[in-house]
C-alpha positions, 0 to 999 in steps of 0.5 A: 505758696510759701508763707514768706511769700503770701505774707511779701503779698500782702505787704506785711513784712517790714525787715528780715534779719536773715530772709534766706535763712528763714524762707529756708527754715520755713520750707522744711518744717513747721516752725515756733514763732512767738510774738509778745503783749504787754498787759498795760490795759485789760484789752487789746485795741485794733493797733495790737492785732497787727503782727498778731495776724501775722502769727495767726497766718503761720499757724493756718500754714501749719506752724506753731505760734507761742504767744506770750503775755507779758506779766514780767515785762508788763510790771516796767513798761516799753519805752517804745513810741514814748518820749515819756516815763510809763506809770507803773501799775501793781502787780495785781492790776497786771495779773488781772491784765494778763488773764484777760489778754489771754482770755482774747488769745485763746479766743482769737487762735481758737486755742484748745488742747491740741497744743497747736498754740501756745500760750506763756508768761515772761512772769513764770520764768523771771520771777525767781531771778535775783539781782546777781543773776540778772546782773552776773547771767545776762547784764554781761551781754549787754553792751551799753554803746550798742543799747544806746545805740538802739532807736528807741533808747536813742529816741528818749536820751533828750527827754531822760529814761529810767535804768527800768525802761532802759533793761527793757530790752534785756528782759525781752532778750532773755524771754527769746532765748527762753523761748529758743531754749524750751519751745524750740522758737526759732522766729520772733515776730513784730511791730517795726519799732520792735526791731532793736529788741528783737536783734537784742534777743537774737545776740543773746542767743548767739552768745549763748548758744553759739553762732550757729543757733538758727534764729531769726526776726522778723518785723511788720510795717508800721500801718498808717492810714492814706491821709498819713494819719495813723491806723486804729486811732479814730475821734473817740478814741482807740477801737478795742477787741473788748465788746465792752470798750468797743461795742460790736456795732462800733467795731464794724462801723470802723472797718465800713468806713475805711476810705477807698485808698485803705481798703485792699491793704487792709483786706490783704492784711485783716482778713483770711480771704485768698488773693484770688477773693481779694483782687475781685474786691479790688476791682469792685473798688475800682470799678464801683466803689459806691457799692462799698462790697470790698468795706463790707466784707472787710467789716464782716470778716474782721467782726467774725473773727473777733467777735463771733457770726452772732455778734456780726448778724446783730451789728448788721442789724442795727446797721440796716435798721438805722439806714432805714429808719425801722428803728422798731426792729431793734431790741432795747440792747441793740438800742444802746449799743447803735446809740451808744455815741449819739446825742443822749437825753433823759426824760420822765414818764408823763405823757407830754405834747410833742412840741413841749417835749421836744422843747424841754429836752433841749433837741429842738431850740424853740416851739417855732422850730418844733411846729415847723420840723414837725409841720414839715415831716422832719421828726419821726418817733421810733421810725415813725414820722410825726405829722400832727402837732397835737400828739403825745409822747407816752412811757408806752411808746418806749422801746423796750419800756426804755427808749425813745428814738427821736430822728430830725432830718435824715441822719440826726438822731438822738437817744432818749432814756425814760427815767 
């Protein structure tokens, strides 16, 4: 199958500027394609995979990807999707940015010595470029009318934008044509409100090169959920491919929880699985959804490949151990992580009685409600159910020597440290 084709497949393609041309291109050779980052944060989020999948899926077809790391463009700020100036962040911040952004690429494109990837920064090739240069080479190029005209220049005219985000579009333009000219890239690749910057570069290359210069632009959907809601936001926040920001388990537990309408999309686009593999789970989906198979896979697919099996395996679990209640099966780090989000207590390391303990930390409102929970069979220690209200809660009892997991009914837990 063409790669033009799988990816028409799996709806991961928004416009074209030339879908002949490339799906010509595509079938006579390996081609370079870039896609671009900007390192605004130390960490790409869920939102940023997107049409770097699409760069990992030509690599598995055979072609080439460059993958470019902002270090130029990150120092300004894309006014993409903001109606807002951009803070600007030192240089050092960006730097630090950059190395581990590019610490996740690797990761992501198993980049090793094979020169199968690469990896580069606009930072290398604008940063001895004097203003007469920019001006006198490139601003020469550059219709005002039509960069006005572009519609995320257009989109911040009410609110104002600065002349730094303004030449945004210049610099991205000149990153193309770089590329075109010393990688041999004849395809950049992404989001849907990158097309104005992406046909910027496409004329810089043509009046540069000519008419003839075979390059092209390719743009993926903007991914909304099926509430209409956009994709990769969740109640706490953007879920991040750095495990420190985002810890494995979180990680996994996003892609589990996708609603039944997402899930085949987000399958055809997360995962490496065949079309054959996916309409199986398509029809799981349909025909036992309460099985949940298809949001499994899609969890362990997706915490594989960004994480590692290890990772996953752990993830899982703490998955069944909270499903189960087998908290003691868990390690005092696999404690932190799966709580990480849970209510969180502090308590000293006396023994104290049950009812007082649970009273003074505040998860039980009153001693009345204690006995009665307690009486009822609805408080389990560590996974344990409590019965009597004679027992004891000790620093012995601490999982790890740092933890207590208190369960009331069959879904609120909460985290105690023993301070």
């Amino acid at each position: 199958m063409n790669i033009i084709d799988e990816l028409l497949w799996r709806d991961a393609i928004n416009q074209q500027t030339d879908a002949d041309g490339l799906r010509e291109l595509t079938d006579s050779k390996a081609v370079s394609l870039y896609c671009g980052v900007d390192p605004t944060g130390n960490s790409m989020h869920i939102g940023h995979l997107i049409p770097f999948m699409v760069l990992r899926r030509f690599q598995l077809a055979g072609h080439r990807p460059v993958i470019l790391i902002g270090g130029a463009t990150g120092t300004i700020g894309d006014p993409s999707g903001r109606q807002s100036e951009r803070s600007l962040q030192t240089l050092e911040q960006v730097q630090e940015n950059v190395d581990a952004l590019t610490a996740q690429m690797k990761k992501l494109f198993q980049a090793g010595d094979d020169n199968q990837v690469r990896l580069v920064n606009n930072y290398d090739w604008t940063k001895d470029m004097n203003v007469i240069e920019f001006l006198r080479d490139f601003g020469k190029n550059f219709s005002i009318n039509t960069m006005l005209a572009k519609d995320v220049v257009a989109s911040r005219l009410d609110s104002g934008i600065s002349f730094t985000e303004f030449s945004y579009q210049i610099l991205q333009s000149i990153d193309y044509l770089h590329l075109y000219q010393h990688e041999d890239v004849q395809l950049q690749v992404g989001g849907s409100d990158q097309w104005g910057n992406i046909t910027s570069g496409l004329d810089l290359i043509r009046k540069k090169e000519g008419n003839e210069a075979k390059a092209f632009g390719l743009t993926i959907p903007l991914m909304l959920k099926a509430d209409g809601t956009k994709f990769g936001k969740t109640a706490g926040g953007a879920i991040w491919l750095d495990p420190k920001q985002t810890t494995p388990y979180e990680f996994y537990q996003f892609w589990a929880n996708t609603d039944d309408r997402d899930v085949v999309k987000y399958l055809k686009y997360f995962t490496f699985l065949s079309k054959e593999e996916i309409e199986a789970l398509e029809e799981k989906v349909a025909t036992e959804p309460h099985k949940r198979e298809a949001q499994r896979t899609l969890a362990e697919e997706m915490t594989r490949f960004v994480h590692s099996e290890e990772l996953l395996e752990q993830a899982k679990r703490i998955s069944a151990a909270l499903f189960s209640g087998d908290i003691r099966s868990l390690t005092a780090d696999e404690i932190e992580e799966g709580f990480k989000e849970m209510p969180t207590f502090t308590a000293g390391k006396e023994s104290k009685n049950i009812v007082d303990w649970l009273v003074e930390l505040g998860i039980e409102p009153s001693k009345r409600q204690a006995r009665e929970d307690i009486t009822k069979g609805a408080i389990s220690i560590n996974g344990e159910r409590v019965n009597e209200l004679e027992t004891e809660i000790t620093a012995e009892q601490a999982i790890g020597g740092k933890f207590i997991i208190v369960r009331k009914g069959k879904k609120n837990y909460s985290l105690v440290k023993l301070g």
